[in-house]
LOMIGU-13059 format. One record per atom (N, C-alpha, C, O): residue in three letters; atom name; x, y, z. Coordinates in Angstrom, 1 decimal, decimal comma. Example, Ala and Ser with C-alpha at 12.3 -4.5 7.8 and 13.67 -1.06 7.14 Angstrom:
<atoms>
ALA:N:13,2:-5,7:7,8;
ALA:CA:12,3:-4,5:7,8;
ALA:C:13,2:-3,3:7,8;
ALA:O:14,2:-3,3:8,5;
SER:N:12,8:-2,2:7,1;
SER:CA:13,7:-1,1:7,1;
SER:C:12,9:0,0:7,9;
SER:O:13,4:1,1:8,0;
</atoms>
This chain:
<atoms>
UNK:N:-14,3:123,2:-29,6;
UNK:CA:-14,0:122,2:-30,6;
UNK:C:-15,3:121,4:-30,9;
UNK:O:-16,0:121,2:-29,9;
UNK:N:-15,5:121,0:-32,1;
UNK:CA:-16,6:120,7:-32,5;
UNK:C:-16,5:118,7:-32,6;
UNK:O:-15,3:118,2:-32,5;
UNK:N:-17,3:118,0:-32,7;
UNK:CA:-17,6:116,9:-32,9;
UNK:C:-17,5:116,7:-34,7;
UNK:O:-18,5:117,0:-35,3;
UNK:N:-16,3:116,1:-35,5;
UNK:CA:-16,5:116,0:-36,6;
UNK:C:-16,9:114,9:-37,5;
UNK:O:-17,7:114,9:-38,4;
UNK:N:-16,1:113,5:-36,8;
UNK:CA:-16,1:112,1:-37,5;
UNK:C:-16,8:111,1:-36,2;
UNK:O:-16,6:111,2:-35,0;
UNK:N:-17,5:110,4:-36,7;
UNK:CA:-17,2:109,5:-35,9;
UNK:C:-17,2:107,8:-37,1;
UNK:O:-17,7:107,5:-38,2;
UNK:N:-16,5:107,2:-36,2;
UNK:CA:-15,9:105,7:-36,8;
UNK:C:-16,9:104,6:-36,6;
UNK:O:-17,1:104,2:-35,5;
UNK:N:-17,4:104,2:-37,6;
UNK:CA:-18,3:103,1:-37,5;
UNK:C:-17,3:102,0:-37,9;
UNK:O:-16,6:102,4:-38,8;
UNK:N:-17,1:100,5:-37,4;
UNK:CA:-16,6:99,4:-38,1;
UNK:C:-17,9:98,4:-38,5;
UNK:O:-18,8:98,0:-37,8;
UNK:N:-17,4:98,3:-39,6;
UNK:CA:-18,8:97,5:-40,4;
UNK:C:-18,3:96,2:-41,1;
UNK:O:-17,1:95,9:-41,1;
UNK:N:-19,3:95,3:-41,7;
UNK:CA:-18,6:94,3:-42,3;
UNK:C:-18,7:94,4:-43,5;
UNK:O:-17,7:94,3:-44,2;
UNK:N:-19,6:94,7:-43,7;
UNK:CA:-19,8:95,7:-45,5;
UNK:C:-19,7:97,0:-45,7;
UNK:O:-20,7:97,7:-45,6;
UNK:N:-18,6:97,5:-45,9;
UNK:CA:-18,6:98,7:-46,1;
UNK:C:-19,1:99,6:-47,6;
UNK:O:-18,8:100,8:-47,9;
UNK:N:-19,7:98,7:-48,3;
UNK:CA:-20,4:99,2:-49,8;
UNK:C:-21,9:99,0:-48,9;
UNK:O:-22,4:100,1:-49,0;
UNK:N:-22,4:98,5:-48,4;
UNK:CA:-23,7:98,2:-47,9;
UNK:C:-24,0:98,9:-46,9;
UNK:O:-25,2:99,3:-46,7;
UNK:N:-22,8:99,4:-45,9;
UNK:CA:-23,5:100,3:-44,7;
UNK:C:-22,9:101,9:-45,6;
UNK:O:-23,3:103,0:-45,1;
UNK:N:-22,3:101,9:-46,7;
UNK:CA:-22,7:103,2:-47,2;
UNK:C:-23,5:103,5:-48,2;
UNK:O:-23,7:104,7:-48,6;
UNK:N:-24,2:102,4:-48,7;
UNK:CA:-26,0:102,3:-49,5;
UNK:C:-26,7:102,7:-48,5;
UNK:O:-27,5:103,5:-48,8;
UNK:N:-26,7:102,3:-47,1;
UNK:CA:-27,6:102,8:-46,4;
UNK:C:-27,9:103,9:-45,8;
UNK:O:-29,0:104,2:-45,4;
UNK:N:-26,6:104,6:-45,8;
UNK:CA:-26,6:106,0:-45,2;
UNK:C:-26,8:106,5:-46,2;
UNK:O:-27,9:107,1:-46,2;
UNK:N:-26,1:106,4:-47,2;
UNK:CA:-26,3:107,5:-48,3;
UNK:C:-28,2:107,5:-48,4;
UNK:O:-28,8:108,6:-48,3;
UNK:N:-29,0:106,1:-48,6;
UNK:CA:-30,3:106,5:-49,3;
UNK:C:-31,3:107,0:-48,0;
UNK:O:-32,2:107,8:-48,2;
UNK:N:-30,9:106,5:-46,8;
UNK:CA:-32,2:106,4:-45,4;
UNK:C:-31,4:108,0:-44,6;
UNK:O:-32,1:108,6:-43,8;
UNK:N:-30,1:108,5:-45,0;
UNK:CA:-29,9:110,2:-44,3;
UNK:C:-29,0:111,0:-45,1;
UNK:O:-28,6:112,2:-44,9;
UNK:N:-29,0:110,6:-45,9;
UNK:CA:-28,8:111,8:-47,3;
UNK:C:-27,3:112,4:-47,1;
UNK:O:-26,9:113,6:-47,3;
UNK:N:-26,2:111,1:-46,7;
UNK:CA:-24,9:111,5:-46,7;
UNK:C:-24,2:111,2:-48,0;
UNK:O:-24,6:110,2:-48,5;
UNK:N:-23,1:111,8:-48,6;
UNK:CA:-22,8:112,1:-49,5;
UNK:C:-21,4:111,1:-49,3;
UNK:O:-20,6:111,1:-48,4;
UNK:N:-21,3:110,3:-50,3;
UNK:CA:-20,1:109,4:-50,5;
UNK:C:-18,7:109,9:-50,8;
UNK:O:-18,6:110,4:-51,9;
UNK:N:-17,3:109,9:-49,8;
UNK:CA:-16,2:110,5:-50,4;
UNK:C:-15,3:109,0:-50,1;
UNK:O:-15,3:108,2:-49,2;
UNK:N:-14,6:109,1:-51,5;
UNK:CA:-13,8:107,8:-51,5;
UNK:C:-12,4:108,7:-51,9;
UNK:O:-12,3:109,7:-52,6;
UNK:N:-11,6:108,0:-51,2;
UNK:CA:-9,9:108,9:-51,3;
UNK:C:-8,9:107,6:-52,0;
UNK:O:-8,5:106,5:-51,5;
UNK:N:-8,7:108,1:-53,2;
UNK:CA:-8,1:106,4:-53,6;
UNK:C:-6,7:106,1:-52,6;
UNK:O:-5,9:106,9:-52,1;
UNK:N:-6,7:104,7:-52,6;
UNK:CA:-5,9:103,9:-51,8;
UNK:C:-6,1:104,1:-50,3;
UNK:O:-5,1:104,0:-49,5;
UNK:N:-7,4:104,5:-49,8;
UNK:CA:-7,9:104,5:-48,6;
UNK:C:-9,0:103,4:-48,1;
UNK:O:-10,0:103,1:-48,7;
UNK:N:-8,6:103,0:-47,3;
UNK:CA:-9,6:102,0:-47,0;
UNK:C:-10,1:102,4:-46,3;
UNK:O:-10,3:101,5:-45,4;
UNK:N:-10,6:103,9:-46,0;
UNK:CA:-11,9:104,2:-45,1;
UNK:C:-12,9:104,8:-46,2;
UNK:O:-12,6:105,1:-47,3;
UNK:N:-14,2:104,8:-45,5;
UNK:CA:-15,1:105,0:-46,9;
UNK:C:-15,8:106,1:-45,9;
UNK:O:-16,5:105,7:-44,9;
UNK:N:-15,5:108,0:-46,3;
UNK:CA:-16,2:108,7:-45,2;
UNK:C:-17,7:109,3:-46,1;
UNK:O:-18,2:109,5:-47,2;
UNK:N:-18,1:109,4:-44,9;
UNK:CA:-19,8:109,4:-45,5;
UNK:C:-19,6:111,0:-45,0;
UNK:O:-19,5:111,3:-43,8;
UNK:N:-19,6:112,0:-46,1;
UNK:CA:-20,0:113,5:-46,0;
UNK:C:-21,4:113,7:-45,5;
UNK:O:-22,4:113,4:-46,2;
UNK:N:-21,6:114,4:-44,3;
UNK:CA:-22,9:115,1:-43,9;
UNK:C:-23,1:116,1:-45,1;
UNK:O:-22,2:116,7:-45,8;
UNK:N:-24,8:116,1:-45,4;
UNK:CA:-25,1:117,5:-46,7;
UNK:C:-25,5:118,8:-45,4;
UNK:O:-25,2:119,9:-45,6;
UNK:N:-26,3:118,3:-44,2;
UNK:CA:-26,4:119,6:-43,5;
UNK:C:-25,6:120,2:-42,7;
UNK:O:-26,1:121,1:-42,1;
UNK:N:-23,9:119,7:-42,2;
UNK:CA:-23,4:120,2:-41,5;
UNK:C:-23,3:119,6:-40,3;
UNK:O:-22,8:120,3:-39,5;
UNK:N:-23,6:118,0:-39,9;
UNK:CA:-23,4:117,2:-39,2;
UNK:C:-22,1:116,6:-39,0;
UNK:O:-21,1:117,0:-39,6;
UNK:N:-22,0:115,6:-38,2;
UNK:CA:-20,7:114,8:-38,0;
UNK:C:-21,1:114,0:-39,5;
UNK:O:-22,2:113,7:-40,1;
UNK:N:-19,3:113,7:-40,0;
UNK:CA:-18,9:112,5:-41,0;
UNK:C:-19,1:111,4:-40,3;
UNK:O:-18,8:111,3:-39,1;
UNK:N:-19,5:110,6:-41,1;
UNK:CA:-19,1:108,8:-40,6;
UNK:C:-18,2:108,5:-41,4;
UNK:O:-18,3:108,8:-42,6;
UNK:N:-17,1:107,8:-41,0;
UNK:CA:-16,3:106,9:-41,2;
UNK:C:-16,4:105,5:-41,2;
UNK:O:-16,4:104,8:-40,1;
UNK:N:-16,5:105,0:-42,4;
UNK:CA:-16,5:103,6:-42,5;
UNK:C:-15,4:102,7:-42,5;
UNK:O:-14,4:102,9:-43,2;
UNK:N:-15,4:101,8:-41,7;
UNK:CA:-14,0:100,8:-41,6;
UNK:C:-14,7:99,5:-41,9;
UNK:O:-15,7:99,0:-41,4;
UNK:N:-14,0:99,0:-42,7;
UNK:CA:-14,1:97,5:-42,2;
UNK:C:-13,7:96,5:-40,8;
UNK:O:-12,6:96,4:-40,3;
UNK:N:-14,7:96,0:-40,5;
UNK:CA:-14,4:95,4:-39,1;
UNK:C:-13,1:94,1:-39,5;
UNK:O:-12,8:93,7:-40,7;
UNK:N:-12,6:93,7:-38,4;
UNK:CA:-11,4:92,5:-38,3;
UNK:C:-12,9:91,6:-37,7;
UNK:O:-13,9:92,0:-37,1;
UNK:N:-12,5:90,5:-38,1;
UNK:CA:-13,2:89,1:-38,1;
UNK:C:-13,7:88,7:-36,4;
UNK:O:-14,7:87,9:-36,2;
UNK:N:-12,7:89,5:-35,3;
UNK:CA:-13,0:89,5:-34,3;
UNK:C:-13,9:90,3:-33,5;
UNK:O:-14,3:90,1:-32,3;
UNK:N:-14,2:91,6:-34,5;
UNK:CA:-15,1:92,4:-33,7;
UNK:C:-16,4:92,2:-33,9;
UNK:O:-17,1:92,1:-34,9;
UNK:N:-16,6:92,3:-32,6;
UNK:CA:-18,7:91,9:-32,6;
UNK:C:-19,3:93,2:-33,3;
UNK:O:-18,8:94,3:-33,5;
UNK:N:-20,4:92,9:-33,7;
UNK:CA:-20,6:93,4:-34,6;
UNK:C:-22,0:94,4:-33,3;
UNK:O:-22,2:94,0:-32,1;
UNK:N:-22,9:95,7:-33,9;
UNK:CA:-23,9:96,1:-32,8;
UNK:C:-23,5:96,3:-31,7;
UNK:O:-23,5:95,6:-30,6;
UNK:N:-23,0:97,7:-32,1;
UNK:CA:-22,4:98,6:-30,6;
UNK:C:-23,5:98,8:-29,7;
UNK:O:-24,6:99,2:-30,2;
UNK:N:-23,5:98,6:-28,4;
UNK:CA:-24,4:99,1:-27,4;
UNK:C:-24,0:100,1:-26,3;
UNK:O:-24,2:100,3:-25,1;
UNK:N:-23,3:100,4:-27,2;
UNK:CA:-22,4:101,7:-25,9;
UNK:C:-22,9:103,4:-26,8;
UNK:O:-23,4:104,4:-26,5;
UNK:N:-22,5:102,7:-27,7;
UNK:CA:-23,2:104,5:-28,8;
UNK:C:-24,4:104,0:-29,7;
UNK:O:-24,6:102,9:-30,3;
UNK:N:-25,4:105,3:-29,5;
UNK:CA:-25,7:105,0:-30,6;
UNK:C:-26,3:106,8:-31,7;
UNK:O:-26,5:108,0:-31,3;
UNK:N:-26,4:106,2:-33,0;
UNK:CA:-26,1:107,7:-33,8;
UNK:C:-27,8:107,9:-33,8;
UNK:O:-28,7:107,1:-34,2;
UNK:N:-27,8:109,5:-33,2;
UNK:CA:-29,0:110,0:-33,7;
UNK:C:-29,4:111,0:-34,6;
UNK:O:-28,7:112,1:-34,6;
UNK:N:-30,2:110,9:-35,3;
UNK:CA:-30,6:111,6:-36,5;
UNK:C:-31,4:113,1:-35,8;
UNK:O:-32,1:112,9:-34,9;
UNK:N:-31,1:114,5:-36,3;
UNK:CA:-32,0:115,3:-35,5;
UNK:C:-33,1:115,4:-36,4;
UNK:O:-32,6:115,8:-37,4;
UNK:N:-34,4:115,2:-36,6;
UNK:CA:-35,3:115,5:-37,4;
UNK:C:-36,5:116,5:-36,5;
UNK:O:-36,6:116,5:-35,3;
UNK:N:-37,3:117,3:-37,5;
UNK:CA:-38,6:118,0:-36,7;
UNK:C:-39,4:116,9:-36,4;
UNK:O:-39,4:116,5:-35,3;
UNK:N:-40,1:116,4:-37,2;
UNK:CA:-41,2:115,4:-37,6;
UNK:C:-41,1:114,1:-37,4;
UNK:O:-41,1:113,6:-38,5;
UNK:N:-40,9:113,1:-36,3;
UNK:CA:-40,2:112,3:-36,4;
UNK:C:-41,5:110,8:-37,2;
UNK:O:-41,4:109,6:-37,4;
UNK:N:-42,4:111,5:-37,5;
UNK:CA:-43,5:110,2:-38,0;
UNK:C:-43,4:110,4:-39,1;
UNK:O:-43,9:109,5:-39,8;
UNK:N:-42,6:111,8:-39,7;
UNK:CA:-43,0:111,8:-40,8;
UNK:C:-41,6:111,2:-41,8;
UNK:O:-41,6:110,7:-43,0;
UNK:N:-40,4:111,3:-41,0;
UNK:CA:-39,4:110,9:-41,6;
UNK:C:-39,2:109,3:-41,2;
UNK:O:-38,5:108,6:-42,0;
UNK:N:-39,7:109,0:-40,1;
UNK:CA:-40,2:107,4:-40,0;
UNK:C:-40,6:106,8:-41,4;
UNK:O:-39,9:106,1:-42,1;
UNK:N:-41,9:107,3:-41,6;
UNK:CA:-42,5:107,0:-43,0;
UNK:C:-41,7:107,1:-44,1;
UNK:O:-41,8:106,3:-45,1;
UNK:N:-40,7:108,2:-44,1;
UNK:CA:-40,0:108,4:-45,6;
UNK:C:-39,1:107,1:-45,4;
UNK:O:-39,2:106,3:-46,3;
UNK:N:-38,4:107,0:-44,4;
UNK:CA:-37,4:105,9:-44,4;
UNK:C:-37,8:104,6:-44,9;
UNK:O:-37,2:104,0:-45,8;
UNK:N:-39,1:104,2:-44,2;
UNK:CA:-40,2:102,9:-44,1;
UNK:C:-40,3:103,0:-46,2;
UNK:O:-40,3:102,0:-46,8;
UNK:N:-40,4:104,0:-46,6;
UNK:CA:-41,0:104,2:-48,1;
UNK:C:-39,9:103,2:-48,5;
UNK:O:-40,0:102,1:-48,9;
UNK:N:-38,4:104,0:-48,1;
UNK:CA:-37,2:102,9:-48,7;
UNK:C:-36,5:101,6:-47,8;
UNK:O:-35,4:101,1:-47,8;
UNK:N:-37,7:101,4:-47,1;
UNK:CA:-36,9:99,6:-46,7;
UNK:C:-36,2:99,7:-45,2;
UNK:O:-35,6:98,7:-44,7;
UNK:N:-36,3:101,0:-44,3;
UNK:CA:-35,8:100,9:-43,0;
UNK:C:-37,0:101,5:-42,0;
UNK:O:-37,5:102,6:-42,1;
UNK:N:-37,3:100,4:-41,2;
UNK:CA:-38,5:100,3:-40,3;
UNK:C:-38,0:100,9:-39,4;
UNK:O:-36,8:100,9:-39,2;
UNK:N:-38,8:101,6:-38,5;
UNK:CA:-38,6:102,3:-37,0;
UNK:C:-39,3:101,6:-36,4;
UNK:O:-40,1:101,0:-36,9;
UNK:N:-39,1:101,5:-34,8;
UNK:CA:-39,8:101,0:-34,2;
UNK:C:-40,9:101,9:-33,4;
UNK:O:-40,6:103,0:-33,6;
UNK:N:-41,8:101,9:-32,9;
UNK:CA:-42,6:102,7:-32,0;
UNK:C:-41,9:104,2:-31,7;
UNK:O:-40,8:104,6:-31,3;
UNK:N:-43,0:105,0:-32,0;
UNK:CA:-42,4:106,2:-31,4;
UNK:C:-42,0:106,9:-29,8;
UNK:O:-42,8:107,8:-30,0;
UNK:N:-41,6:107,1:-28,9;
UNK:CA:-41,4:107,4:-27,9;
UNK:C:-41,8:108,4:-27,1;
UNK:O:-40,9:109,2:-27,4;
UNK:N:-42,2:108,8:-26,5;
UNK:CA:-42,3:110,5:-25,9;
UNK:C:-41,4:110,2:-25,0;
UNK:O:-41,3:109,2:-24,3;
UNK:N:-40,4:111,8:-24,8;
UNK:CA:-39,7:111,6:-23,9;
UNK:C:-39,9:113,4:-23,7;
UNK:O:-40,9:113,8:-24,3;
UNK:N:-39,3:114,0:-23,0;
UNK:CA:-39,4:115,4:-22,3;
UNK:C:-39,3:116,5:-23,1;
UNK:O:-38,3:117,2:-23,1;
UNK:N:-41,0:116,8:-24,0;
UNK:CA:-40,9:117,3:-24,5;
UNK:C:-40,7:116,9:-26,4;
UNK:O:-41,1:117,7:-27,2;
UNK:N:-40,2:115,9:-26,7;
UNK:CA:-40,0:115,5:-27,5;
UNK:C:-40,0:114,3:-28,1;
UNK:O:-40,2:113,5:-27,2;
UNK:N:-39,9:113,4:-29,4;
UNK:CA:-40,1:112,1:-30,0;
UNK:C:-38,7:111,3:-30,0;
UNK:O:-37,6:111,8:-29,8;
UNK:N:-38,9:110,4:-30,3;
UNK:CA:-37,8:109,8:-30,9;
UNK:C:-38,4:107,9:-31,0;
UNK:O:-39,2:107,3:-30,3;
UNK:N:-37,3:107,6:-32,2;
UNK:CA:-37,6:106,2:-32,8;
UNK:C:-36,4:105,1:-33,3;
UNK:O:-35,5:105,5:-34,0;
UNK:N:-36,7:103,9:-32,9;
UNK:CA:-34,9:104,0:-32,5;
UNK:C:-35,2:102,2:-33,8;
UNK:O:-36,1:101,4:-33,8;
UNK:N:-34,3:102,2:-34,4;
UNK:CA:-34,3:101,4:-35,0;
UNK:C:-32,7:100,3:-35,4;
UNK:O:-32,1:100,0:-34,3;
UNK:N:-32,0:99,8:-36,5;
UNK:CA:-30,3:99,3:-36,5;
UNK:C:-29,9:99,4:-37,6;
UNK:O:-30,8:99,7:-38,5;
UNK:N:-28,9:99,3:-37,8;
UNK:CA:-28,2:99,9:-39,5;
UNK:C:-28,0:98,1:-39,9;
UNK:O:-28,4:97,2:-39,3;
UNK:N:-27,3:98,0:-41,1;
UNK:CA:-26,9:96,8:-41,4;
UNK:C:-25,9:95,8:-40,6;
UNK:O:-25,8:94,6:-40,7;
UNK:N:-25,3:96,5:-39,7;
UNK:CA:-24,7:95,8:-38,5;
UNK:C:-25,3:95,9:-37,5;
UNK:O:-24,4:96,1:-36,6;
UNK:N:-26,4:95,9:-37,1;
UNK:CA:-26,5:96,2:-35,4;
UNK:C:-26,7:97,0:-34,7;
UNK:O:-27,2:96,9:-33,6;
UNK:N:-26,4:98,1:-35,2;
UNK:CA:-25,5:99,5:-34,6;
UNK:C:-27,0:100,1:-34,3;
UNK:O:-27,9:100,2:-35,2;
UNK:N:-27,2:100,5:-32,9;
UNK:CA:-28,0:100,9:-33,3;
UNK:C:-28,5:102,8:-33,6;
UNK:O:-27,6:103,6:-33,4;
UNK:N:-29,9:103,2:-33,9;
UNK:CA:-29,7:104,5:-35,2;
UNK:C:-31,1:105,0:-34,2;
UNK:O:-31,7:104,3:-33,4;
UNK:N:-31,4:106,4:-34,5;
UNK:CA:-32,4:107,0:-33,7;
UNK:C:-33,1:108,0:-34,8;
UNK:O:-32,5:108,6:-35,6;
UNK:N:-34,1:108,0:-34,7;
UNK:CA:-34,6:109,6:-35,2;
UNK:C:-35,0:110,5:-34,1;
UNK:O:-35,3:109,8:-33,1;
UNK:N:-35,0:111,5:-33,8;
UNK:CA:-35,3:112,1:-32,6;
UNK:C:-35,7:114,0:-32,3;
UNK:O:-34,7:114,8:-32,1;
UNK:N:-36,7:114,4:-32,2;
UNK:CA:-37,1:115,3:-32,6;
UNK:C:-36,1:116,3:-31,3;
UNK:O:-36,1:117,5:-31,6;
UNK:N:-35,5:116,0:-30,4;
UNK:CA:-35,0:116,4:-28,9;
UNK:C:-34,4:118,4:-29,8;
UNK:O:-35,0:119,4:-29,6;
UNK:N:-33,3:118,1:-30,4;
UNK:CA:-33,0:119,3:-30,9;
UNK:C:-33,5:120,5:-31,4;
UNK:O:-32,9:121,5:-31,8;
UNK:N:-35,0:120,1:-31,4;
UNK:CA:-35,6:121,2:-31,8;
UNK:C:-37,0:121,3:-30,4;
UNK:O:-38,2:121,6:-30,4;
UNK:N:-36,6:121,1:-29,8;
UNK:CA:-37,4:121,6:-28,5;
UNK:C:-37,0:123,2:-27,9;
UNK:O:-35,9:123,7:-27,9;
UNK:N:-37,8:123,5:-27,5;
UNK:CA:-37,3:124,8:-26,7;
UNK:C:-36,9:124,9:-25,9;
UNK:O:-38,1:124,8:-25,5;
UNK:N:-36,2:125,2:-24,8;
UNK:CA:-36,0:124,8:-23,5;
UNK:C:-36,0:126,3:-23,0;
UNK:O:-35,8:126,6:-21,8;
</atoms>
């Protein structure tokens, strides 16, 4: 069994799906009289599900966080930075990059080259 959705709760859910859609190239599905807003993967990744958060939930999960698999990770750093989402420093970790930055809530977001290593 595969990994399909995962559930993000946001406070803006028109705003955290401007951001996916433009900084990872997820495709908008709105199901009328639904009030989840799922963000279609274009390469075959997990959906995100957008919820609106209740007034009580903290906002910037630090228990998950979503990573992007990219080859290049300086170079998609830069594409992102072109439209308005900064990475932070790049990382070397075993073999591989990664750059970890937060979405409109907190949450925080990774680029990370790990998936394409050889092992």
């Amino acid at each position: 069994m595969r990994l399909g959705r995962i559930t993000l709760y946001v406070r803006d859910v028109e705003t955290s799906a401007e951001f996916y859609q433009r900084h990872f190239g997820f495709s908008v599905l709105r199901l009328e009289g639904d009030r989840i807003v799922e963000l279609v993967s274009t390469d075959g990744g997990a959906n995100l599900l957008l919820h609106k958060a209740g007034k009580a939930q903290k906002m910037g999960q630090v228990l998950v966080k979503l990573i992007f698999d990219v080859e290049d990770v300086e170079k998609a750093s830069a594409e992102c930075a072109a439209n308005g989402l900064i990475f932070g420093p790049r990382h070397p970790a075993d073999g591989y990059v990664f750059a970890n930055a937060k979405d409109p809530d907190g949450n925080p977001i990774a680029l990370s080259s790990r998936a394409f290593v050889r092992r």
